[in-house]
C-alpha positions, 0 to 999 in steps of 0.5 A: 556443567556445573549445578548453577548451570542446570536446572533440574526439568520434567524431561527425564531429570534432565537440567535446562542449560542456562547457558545457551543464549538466544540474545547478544548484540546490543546487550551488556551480556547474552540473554538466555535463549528460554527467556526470549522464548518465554517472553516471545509467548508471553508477547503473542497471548496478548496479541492474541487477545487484543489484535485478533478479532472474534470470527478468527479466534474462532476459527483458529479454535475450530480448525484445531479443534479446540476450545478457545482458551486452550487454542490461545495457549497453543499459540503461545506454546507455538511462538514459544518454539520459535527460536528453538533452532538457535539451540545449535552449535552454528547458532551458539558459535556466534559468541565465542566467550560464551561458547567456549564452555559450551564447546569443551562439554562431551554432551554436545557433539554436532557440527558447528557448520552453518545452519541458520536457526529458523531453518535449524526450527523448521528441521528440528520441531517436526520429531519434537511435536510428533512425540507430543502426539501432534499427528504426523502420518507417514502416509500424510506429507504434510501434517499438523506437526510439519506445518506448525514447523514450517510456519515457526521456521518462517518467523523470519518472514519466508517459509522453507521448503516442506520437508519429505517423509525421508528428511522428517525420519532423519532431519539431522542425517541430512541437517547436521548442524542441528546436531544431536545428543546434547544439542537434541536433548536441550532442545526438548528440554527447553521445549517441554519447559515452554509448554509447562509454563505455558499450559499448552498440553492441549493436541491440535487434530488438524491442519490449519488453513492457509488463512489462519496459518498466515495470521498465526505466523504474522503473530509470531513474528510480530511477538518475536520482534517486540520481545526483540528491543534492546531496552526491554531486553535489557530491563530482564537480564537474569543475574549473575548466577542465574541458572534457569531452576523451575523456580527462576522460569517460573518467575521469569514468565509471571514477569513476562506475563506481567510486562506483555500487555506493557508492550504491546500497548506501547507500540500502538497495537489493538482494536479500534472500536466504533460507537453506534453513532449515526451519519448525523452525528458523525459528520457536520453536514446533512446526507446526500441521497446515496450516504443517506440509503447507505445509512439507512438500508445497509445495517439491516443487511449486515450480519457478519464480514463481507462486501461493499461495492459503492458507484457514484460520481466524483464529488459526490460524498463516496469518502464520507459514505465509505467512512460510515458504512466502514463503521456500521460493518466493523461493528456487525463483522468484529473488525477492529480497524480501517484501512484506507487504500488509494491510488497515489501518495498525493491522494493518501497524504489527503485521505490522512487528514480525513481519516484521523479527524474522523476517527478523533470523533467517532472511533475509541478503543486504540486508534493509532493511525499510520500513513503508509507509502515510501514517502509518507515520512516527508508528509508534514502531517505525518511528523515523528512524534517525540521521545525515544527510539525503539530498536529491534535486534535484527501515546497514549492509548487512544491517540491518533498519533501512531508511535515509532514502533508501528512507524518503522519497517513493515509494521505499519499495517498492523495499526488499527488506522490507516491510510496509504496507497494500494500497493501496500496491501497488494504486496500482501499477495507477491511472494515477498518477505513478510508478506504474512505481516501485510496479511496479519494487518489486514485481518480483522480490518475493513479495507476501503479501496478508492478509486477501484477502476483506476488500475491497469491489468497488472494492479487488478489482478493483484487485486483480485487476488487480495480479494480473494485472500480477504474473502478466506480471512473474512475481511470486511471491504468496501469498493469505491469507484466513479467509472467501474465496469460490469466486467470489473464489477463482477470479477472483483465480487466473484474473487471475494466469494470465490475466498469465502468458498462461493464458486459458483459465478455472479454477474455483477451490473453496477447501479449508478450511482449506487450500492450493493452488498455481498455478504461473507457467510451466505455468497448472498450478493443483495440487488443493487440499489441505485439512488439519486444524487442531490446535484444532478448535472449535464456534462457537454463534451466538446471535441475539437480534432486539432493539428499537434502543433505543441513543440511550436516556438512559443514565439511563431504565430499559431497555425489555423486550426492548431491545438495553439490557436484552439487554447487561446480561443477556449482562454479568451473569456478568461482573460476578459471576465475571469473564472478558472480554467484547467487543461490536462495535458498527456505529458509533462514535456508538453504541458511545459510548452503548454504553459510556456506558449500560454505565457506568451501568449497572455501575458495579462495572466501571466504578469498576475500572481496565481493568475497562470500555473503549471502543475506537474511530477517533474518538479522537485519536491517541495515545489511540487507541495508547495504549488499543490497547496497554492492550488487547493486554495486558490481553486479548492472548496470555497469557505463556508458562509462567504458569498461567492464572486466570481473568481480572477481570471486564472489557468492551470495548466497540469498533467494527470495528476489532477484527476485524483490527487488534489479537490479543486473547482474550475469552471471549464476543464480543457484536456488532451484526448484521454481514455473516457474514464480518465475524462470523466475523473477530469471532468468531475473537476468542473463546478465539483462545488456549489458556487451559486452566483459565483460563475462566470456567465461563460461558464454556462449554467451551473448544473452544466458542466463544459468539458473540451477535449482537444483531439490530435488530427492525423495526416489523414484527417482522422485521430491519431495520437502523436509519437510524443505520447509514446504509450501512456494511453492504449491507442485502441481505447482512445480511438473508442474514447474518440469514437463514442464522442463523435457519437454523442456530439451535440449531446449531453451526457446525464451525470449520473444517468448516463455514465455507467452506461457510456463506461460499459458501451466503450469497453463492449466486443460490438463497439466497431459495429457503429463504425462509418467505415470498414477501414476504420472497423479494420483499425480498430480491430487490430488496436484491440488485438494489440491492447488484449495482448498487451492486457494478457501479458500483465495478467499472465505475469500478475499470475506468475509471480502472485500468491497462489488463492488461499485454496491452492495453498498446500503448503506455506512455501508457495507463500514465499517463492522467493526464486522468481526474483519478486520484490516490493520494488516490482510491486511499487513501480506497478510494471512499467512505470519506469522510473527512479529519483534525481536530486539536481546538485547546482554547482557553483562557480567556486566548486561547492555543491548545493541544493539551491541555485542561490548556493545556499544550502549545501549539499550534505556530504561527509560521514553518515547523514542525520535524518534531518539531513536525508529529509532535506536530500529527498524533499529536493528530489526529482522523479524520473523516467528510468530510460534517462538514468540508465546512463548515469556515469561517475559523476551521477553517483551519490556519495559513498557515505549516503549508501548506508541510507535505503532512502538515498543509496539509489537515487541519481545526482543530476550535477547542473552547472550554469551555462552562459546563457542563464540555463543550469543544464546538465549532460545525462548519456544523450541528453541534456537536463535542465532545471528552472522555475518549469522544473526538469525538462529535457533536450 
């Protein structure tokens, strides 16, 4: 080496080596790899202060034992050691030109053979650390300096293995291609050159929890990751001839102290702040009862992080509430943001609006807001903004516009603002890549989860889980739910004091509707108060048990006694004097006959625009939005100050979906047998709005509500759900949903008195005691034990392949068990819900291939597709079950071009062709597809 290529160092009089880079690609040179060090520390300072709340700075400091400002410059020390790993010849070899000089010195002798670095800095930083006197007894396996190894070895989002006492004595006997002398001795120099500019000669004495280890680690990474952008990289290209003296370091990190707080400002990163500002001031509209004692009762509970479970009726303000009360603890726990997690992506692309324009009126500080689901770049209220792109090498300040930055990846949690689905939160506790990240985000957060009741096993023992980690990070929550039992009540509570370090058991019994709290610090769970509501109701369930005649021709007469002739019975008044009706059915298949056998049937509606609707998953998706939106305005909340009519005459005709997704009003909700919740989540839908004189006076009276339920009648006489429902419902809760009906015929169920109590009695041990029967006790028993099985199954698994709780966490490879093949996909199709995405490819009789049936948008082929062009694929999709495409041929492929898009590169092309019979059908392994104004069904 010559002197411009070292510098004199502290270490011995050993010179830092310029030479060795730690940037390339994307640069117009190589960037010296101590300058992403530094600037990497410079980067997690500013994170420090602006992202980390005050509970967890604290704790950081008190768990190493030390004062907050010296704990702060050991985190920039640490994330100043990140890369250390790429002082290797394996690492270095990647640029030949700027090896070659390297190479050809006697200093460094190693192994060039493969060793990818942030594995060459787990090996490597143990040794480094102990000579600093971070503790590393050799009778401790693992200790302050192998765990600060172990978690900067993860910065690229999975932790290795920790080491043992024999691979710590010797890393390079059994890592070679760390390499020693040179490469060993560049390591500790550009290490103490780190920690002298840093400051850090502060000694940790202990051991970090599971907890604060994951917020630490998801700082470096995310500190790494903007020290990593091209355009910042190449603003701080040393010149030619720089060589790294202590006067040019020290230079180069007062400029990266400088450009810091630039950076991380600029990618919409920081605390929320939320103004003492009460109900009143913050919504246009006068508190209801429970937003009322919420208001009033709860500041005077909270001092500090914990637990809010809220229960009350659909429609019955639960969003606004949790709004407030998110606000009110934010405050007393020192949190800096909200999260906002639903059930669907149809329910969070809702929740985004709701969530930004309450944060535009009472949220300051940094309020970039994301909205977090695999298609939340589609939503139209959630378009780019505009301007450059910032890419990494692997608004202004108190917008709510989120910018690219927090926009790309696994970064959107990271906003203080956020609305999205829950899985984006649960994956925080599947042994994925960064799962640290989702952990990061969530700290210093309160997490609102919506609809806490609607999850089958799988999803809520994950949730349990999550709540668990969130009880260990003092993460304020609130719990939102319509029909949430005791037993559920009480196992999501106990998770979040068994995080906070409560082991002792509580037993939850919700108030309906109404509130409690649990608080962080003491385990103190408050007595739940129940409140009144400002529209009490009476919900009459009428049952009518029905023979399953829906796959009828819509052109027979219907049978006595049939589901057909049942609908057209409930419809009459419709068609005579108006109002608006919906009818839930099990299946998408059956909800099209459903609206085919309507449409033939009453033709006065269905000659009438809007007056007959079909509302299901299986349309591609812009018609989906499209008649969601045509929906919310001809069925959604009346305008304010217009005297209400009664409606025109109009049914629709859905699935499901319409139990969350989307604020509609009807006067008489029609549905297939259902587990009780998901009834009640459907009934909640009738007269959901004021509309005083607006009803039709067959709708009854205003304060109740009409639910019919059509039960399918076996051969026997008794209930008996038909094979086409194959198992969307568990048949043991059904026949509990249909007895309990039975039991209540002629009844009225009080909303809200009645609905805990209902909740409860249709998941009790006793329920078959009311039985008539003993045959009837018998089937009932045996679809218990199937359901029970069948529930054990997706618990066992969630146990499997879930995180450990933070206590069991010995060592942060249990983090990343990356052998159980656990993927976000795993998480995201939530076990069983097998399914993929089509597109429909209508090809035309002169051979072109379009996305439309006119033949007018063609389908996007040749060369990479432009983004626009992948938006315009996937608005065109169609999801599918996945039993269908599994036998997909050369023909469903995509083409090869579109592969290097993640969005395109899986889904399936359906290659429709028109028959002549005016049907554009094609053959996928047994069956035939065909697409038209129904959407997608299947022969």
């Amino acid at each position: 080496m010559t002197e411009n290529d070292r510098s004199t160092t502290e270490s011995g009089g050993l010179a830092l080596d310029a030479r060795l880079w730690g940037k390339s690609r994307g640069l117009s040179r190589e960037y010296p790899v101590v300058c992403h060090l530094l600037d990497t520390a410079a980067v997690v300072g500013v994170l420090w202060d602006d992202l980390v709340g005050p509970v967890m700075r604290r704790r950081v400091a008190q768990e190493m034992g030390l004062p907050e400002d010296a704990c702060r410059r050991v985190i920039c020390l640490w994330a100043g050691l990140h890369d250390i790993g790429k002082i290797t010849a394996s690492f270095q070899a990647q640029v030949p030109e700027a090896f070659a000089g390297v190479a050809a010195d006697p200093a460094y002798v190693g192994s060039a053979q493969g060793l990818r670095h942030e594995v060459a800095t787990h090996w490597a930083l143990p040794g480094l650390l102990a000579a600093w006197g971070y503790p590393q007894d050799e009778l401790v396996r693992y200790s302050t300096s192998h765990q600060v190894a172990q978690l900067l070895g993860g910065h690229h989002g999975c932790f290795g293995q920790a080491l043992q006492q024999r691979e710590l004595a010797d890393p390079v006997g059994y890592q070679p291609g760390l390499g020693a002398g040179g490469w060993h001795a560049q390591r500790v120099v550009h290490a103490e050159a780190v920690r002298r500019l840093t400051g850090a000669v502060d000694v940790p004495e202990g051991v970090l929890s599971a907890g604060a280890a994951v917020v630490v680690a998801g700082l470096v990474v995310v500190a790494d990751w903007l020290a990593s952008q091209e355009e910042t990289i190449e603003a701080r290209l040393p010149l030619p001839g720089w060589s790294g003296t202590e006067g040019e370091l020290a230079v180069h990190w007062g400029g990266a102290v400088a450009m810091a707080p630039e950076l991380v400002r600029g990618a919409g990163l920081g605390r929320a702040s939320f103004p003492v500002k009460s109900f009143a001031e913050q919504f246009p509209f006068p508190a209801n009862p429970l937003q009322a004692d919420l208001a009033e009762r709860l500041p005077g509970l909270v001092l500090g992080p914990g637990l809010l479970l809220v229960t009350a009726p659909t429609g019955d303000g639960k969003t606004e509430a949790a709004l407030h009360a998110a606000s009110v603890v934010a405050r007393a726990a020192g949190a800096g943001g909200v999260y906002f997690a639903l059930p669907t992506m149809a329910t969070a692309d809702a929740m985004f609006g709701r969530v930004r324009r309450f944060a535009e009126a009472n949220v300051t500080g940094e309020r970039a807001l994301t909205l977090l689901h695999s298609m939340a770049w589609l939503s139209p209220a959630y378009e780019e903004v505009a301007g450059g792109e910032s890419r990494v090498l692997s608004d202004g300040a108190t917008s709510t516009e989120a910018g690219r930055w927090l926009r790309t990846g696994r970064r959107g949690l990271l906003a203080p603002l956020s609305a999205g689905t829950i899985d984006q939160a649960l994956t925080g506790v599947l042994p994925v890549r960064y799962n640290v990240l989702r952990l990061l985000g969530l700290s210093g957060k309160v997490l609102v989860v919506d609809e806490a009741h609607a999850y089958g096993p799988w999803m809520h023992s994950l949730l349990v889980r999550l709540l668990e980690w969130l009880g260990a990070l003092r993460s304020p929550v609130v719990l939102l739910s319509a029909t949430l039992t005791g037993v559920a009540a009480s196992s999501l509570v106990e998770a979040y004091r068994r995080g906070a370090g409560f082991r002792d058991p509580v037993t939850v019994e919700p108030c309906y509707p109404g509130w409690l709290w649990v608080d962080a610090v003491s385990g103190r769970v408050s007595v739940a108060r129940k409140v009144g509501t400002a529209r009490p109701r009476t919900l009459v369930a009428q049952t009518r048990r029905v023979r399953w005649d829906v796959r009828d021709d819509p052109a027979s007469a219907p049978v006595v006694g049939g589901r057909r002739e049942s609908l057209r019975r409930l419809l009459a008044p419709v068609v005579e004097r108006g109002g608006c009706v919906v009818v839930c059915c099990t299946t998408v298949d059956e909800a099209q006959r459903t609206f085919l056998d309507l449409q033939a049937a009453l033709p006065e509606l269905a000659e009438v625009e809007g007056g007959l609707r079909l509302l299901h998953s299986r349309f591609p998706a812009w018609r989906r939005q499209e008649i969601s939106e045509a929906c919310e305005v001809q069925y959604g909340k009346p305008a304010a100050g217009v005297a209400a009519t009664v409606r025109p005459g109009s049914v629709l005709v859905a699935t499901q979906i319409v139990e969350q997704s989307l604020d509609l009003d009807f006067d008489l909700v029609v549905s297939d047998l259902a587990p009780l919740a998901q009834l009640l989540q459907r009934a909640g839908r009738g007269k959901r709005h004021a509309r005083v004189g607006g009803r039709p006076v067959w709708a009854g009276a205003d304060d109740e509500v009409r639910l019919v339920v059509l039960e399918p009648r076996g051969s026997e006489g008794g209930v008996e759900a038909p094979g086409s429902w194959g198992s969307v419902y568990d048949a043991s809760l059904l026949a509990r949903t249909g007895g309990l009906l039975d039991r209540r015929a002629g009844a009225g169920i009080a909303v809200p008195g009645d609905v805990q109590g209902l909740v409860d009695e249709v998941y009790s041990a006793d329920f078959g005691d009311g039985l008539k029967s003993a045959a009837e006790r018998d089937l009932l028993a045996g679809l218990d034990a199937y359901r029970i099985a069948g529930e054990t199954a997706e618990k066992q698994l969630a146990a499997l392949v879930a995180v450990p709780a933070p206590r069991d966490v010995s060592d942060l490879s249990r983090l990343s068990s990356v052998d159980l093949g656990v993927t976000e996909e795993l998480l995201t199709t939530r076990l069983g819900a097998d399914s993929g995405r089509a597109v429909c490819v209508f090809v035309q009789a002169d051979g072109r291939r379009c996305l439309d049936a006119a033949g007018t948008v063609l389908l996007p082929v040749g060369g990479v597709p432009s983004k626009e062009h992948v938006a315009l694929v996937v608005r065109h999709t169609v999801p599918l079950p996945g039993r269908w495409l599994v036998s997909r041929g050369e023909e469903h492929q995509v083409p090869v071009s579109w592969r290097s898009r993640p969005v395109l590169e899986e889904l399936v092309l359906l290659p429709v062709r028109l028959g002549a019979d005016g049907r554009w059908t094609c053959r996928l392994g047994e069956r035939e597809i065909e697409i038209s104004s129904i959407g997608i069904s299947v022969k």
